[in-house]
GUVEXSE-257466 format. One record per residue: residue number from 1; residue in three letters; x, y, z of N, C-alpha, C in turn. Coordinates in steps of 0.2 Angstrom, whole numbers, plus 2048, in hexadecimal, padded with zeros to 3 digits. Example, Ala and Ser with C-alpha at 12.3 -4.5 7.8 and 13.67 -1.06 7.14 Angstrom:
BEGIN
[1; ALA; [842; 7E4; 827]; [83E; 7EA; 827]; [842; 7F0; 827]] [2; SER; [840; 7F5; 823]; [844; 7FB; 824]; [840; 800; 827]] 
END
This chain:
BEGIN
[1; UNK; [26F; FDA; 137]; [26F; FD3; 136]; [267; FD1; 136]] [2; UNK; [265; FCE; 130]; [25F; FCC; 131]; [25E; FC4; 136]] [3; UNK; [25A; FC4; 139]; [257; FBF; 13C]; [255; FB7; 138]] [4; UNK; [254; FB4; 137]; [252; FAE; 133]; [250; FAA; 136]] [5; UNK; [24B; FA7; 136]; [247; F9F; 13A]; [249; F9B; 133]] [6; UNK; [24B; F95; 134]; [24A; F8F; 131]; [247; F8C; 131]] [7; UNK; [243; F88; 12D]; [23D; F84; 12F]; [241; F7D; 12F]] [8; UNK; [241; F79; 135]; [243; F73; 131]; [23F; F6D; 12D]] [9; UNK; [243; F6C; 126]; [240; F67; 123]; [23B; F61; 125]] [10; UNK; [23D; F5F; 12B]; [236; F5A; 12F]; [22F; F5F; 130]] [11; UNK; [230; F64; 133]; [22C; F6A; 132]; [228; F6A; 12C]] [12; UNK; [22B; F6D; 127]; [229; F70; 11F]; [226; F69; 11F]] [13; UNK; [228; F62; 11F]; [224; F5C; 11A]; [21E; F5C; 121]] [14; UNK; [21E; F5C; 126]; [216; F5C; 12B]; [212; F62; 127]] [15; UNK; [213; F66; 127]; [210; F6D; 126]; [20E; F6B; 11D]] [16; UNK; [210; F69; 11C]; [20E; F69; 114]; [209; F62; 114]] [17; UNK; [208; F5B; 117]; [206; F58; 117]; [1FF; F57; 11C]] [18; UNK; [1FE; F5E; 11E]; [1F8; F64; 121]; [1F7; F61; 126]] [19; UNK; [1FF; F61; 12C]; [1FE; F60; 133]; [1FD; F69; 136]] [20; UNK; [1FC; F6A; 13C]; [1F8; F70; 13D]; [202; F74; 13F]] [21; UNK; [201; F78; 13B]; [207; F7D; 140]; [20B; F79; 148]] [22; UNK; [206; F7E; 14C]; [207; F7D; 152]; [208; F74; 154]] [23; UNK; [208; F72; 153]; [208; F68; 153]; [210; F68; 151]] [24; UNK; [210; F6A; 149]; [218; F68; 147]; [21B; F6A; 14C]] [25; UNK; [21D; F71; 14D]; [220; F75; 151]; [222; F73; 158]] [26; UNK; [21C; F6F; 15B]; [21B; F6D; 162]; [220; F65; 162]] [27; UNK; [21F; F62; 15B]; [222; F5B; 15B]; [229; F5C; 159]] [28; UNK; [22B; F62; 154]; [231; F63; 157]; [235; F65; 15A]] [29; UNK; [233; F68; 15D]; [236; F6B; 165]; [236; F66; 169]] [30; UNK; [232; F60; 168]; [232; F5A; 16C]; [230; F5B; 174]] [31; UNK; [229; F5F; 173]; [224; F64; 17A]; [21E; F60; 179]] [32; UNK; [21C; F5D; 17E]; [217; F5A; 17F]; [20F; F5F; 180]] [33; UNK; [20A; F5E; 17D]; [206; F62; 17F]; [206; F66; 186]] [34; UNK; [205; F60; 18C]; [206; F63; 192]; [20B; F67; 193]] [35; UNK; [210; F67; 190]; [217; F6A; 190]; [214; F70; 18E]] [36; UNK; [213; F70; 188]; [211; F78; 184]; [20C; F7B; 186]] [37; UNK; [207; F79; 18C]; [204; F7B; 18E]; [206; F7F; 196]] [38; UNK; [20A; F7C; 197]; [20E; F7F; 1A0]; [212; F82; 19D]] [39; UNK; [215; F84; 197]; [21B; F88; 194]; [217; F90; 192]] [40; UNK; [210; F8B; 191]; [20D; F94; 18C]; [209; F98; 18F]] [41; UNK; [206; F93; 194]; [200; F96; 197]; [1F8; F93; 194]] [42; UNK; [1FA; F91; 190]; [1F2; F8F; 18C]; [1F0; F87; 18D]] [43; UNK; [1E8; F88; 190]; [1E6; F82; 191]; [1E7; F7A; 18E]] [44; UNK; [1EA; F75; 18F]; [1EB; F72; 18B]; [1E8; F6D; 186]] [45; UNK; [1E3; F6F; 188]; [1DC; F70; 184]; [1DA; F74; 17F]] [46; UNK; [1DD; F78; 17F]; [1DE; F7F; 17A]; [1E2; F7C; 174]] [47; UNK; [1E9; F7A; 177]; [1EE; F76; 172]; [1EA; F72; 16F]] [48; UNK; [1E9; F6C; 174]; [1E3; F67; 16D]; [1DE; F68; 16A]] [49; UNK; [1DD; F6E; 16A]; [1D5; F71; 166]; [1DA; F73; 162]] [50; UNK; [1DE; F76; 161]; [1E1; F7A; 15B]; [1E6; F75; 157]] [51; UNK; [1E9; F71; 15A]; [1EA; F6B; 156]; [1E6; F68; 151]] [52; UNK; [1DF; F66; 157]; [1D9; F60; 153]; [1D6; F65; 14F]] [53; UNK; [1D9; F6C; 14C]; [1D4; F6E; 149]; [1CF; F73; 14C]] [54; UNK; [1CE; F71; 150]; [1C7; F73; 151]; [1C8; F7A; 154]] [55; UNK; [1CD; F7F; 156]; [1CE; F84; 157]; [1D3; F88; 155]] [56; UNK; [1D2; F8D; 154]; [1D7; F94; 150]; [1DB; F95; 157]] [57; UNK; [1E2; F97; 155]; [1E6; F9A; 159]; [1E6; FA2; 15B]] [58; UNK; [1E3; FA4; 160]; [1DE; FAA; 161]; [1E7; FAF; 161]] [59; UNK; [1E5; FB5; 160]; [1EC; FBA; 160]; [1EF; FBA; 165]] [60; UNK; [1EC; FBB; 16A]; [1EF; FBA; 173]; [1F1; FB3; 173]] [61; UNK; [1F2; FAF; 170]; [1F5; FA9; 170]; [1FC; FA9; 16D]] [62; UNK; [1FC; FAD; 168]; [203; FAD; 166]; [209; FAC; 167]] [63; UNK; [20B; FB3; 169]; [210; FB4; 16E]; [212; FAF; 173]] [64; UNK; [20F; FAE; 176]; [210; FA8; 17D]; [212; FA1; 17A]] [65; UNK; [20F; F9F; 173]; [20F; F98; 170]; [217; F98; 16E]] [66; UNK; [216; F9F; 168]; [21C; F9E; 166]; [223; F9F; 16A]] [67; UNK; [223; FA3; 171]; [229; FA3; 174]; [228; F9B; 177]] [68; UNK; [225; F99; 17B]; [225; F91; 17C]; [229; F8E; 177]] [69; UNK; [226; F8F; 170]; [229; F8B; 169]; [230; F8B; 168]] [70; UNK; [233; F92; 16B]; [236; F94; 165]; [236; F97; 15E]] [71; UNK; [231; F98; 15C]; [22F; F9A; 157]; [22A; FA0; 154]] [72; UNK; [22C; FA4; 14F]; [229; FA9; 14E]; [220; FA7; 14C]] [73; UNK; [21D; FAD; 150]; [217; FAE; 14F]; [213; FAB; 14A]] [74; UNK; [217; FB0; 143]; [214; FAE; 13F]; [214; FA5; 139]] [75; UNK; [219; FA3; 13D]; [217; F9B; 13A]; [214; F97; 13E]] [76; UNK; [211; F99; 142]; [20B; F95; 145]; [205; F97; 143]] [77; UNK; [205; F9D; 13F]; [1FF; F9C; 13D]; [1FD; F9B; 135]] 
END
Protein backbone atom coordinates (compact mmCIF):
# COMPACT_ATOMS: atom_id res chain seq x y z
CA UNK A 1 0.00 0.00 0.00
CA UNK A 2 1.42 3.17 -0.78
CA UNK A 3 1.42 5.94 1.69
CA UNK A 4 -0.29 9.34 0.30
CA UNK A 5 -0.15 12.89 2.14
CA UNK A 6 -2.80 15.08 0.97
CA UNK A 7 -2.21 18.54 0.74
CA UNK A 8 -5.18 20.39 1.86
CA UNK A 9 -6.49 22.85 -0.54
CA UNK A 10 -6.26 25.82 2.12
CA UNK A 11 -2.62 24.69 2.06
CA UNK A 12 -2.18 24.45 -1.85
CA UNK A 13 -4.01 28.25 -2.27
CA UNK A 14 -1.28 29.73 0.84
CA UNK A 15 1.63 27.98 -0.81
CA UNK A 16 1.00 29.12 -4.21
CA UNK A 17 0.17 32.70 -3.10
CA UNK A 18 4.12 32.49 -1.87
CA UNK A 19 3.25 31.99 2.02
CA UNK A 20 6.53 29.97 3.29
CA UNK A 21 5.82 26.07 3.62
CA UNK A 22 6.50 25.85 7.18
CA UNK A 23 3.76 28.86 8.11
CA UNK A 24 0.94 27.01 5.86
CA UNK A 25 1.49 23.87 7.58
CA UNK A 26 1.88 25.40 11.11
CA UNK A 27 -1.65 27.42 10.43
CA UNK A 28 -3.04 24.46 9.55
CA UNK A 29 -2.42 22.20 12.13
CA UNK A 30 -3.54 25.31 14.12
CA UNK A 31 0.23 25.24 16.29
CA UNK A 32 1.18 28.39 17.46
CA UNK A 33 4.81 29.14 16.97
CA UNK A 34 5.69 28.70 20.61
CA UNK A 35 3.82 25.48 20.18
CA UNK A 36 5.91 24.32 17.24
CA UNK A 37 8.79 25.37 18.98
CA UNK A 38 8.28 23.24 22.46
CA UNK A 39 6.87 20.32 20.05
CA UNK A 40 10.29 20.32 17.74
CA UNK A 41 12.89 21.53 19.75
CA UNK A 42 13.89 24.51 17.50
CA UNK A 43 14.25 28.05 18.77
CA UNK A 44 11.32 29.98 18.25
CA UNK A 45 13.23 32.37 16.71
CA UNK A 46 14.43 29.80 14.29
CA UNK A 47 10.54 29.46 13.29
CA UNK A 48 10.20 33.12 12.64
CA UNK A 49 13.43 33.52 10.69
CA UNK A 50 12.31 30.77 8.39
CA UNK A 51 8.93 32.05 8.21
CA UNK A 52 10.11 35.92 7.68
CA UNK A 53 12.19 34.68 5.16
CA UNK A 54 15.20 35.38 6.40
CA UNK A 55 16.41 31.81 7.04
CA UNK A 56 16.61 28.23 5.27
CA UNK A 57 15.31 25.24 7.01
CA UNK A 58 18.80 23.60 7.90
CA UNK A 59 18.62 19.55 7.32
CA UNK A 60 18.72 18.80 11.19
CA UNK A 61 15.58 20.72 11.17
CA UNK A 62 13.64 18.53 9.24
CA UNK A 63 12.73 15.75 10.76
CA UNK A 64 11.79 17.26 14.25
CA UNK A 65 9.47 20.01 12.20
CA UNK A 66 8.00 17.66 10.14
CA UNK A 67 7.00 14.86 13.00
CA UNK A 68 5.72 18.13 15.18
CA UNK A 69 3.68 18.93 11.69
CA UNK A 70 2.66 16.01 10.78
CA UNK A 71 4.05 16.20 7.67
CA UNK A 72 6.42 14.72 5.17
CA UNK A 73 9.96 16.30 5.09
CA UNK A 74 9.82 17.03 1.79
CA UNK A 75 6.85 19.58 1.60
CA UNK A 76 8.36 21.85 3.87
CA UNK A 77 10.90 22.40 1.86
Amino acid sequence: MVDVFRVPMDVTYALAGGEPALMAYRRWRNISRDDLAAKSGIPKEDIEAIEDGNKDIEEEMLESLSIALKVPQDQLI
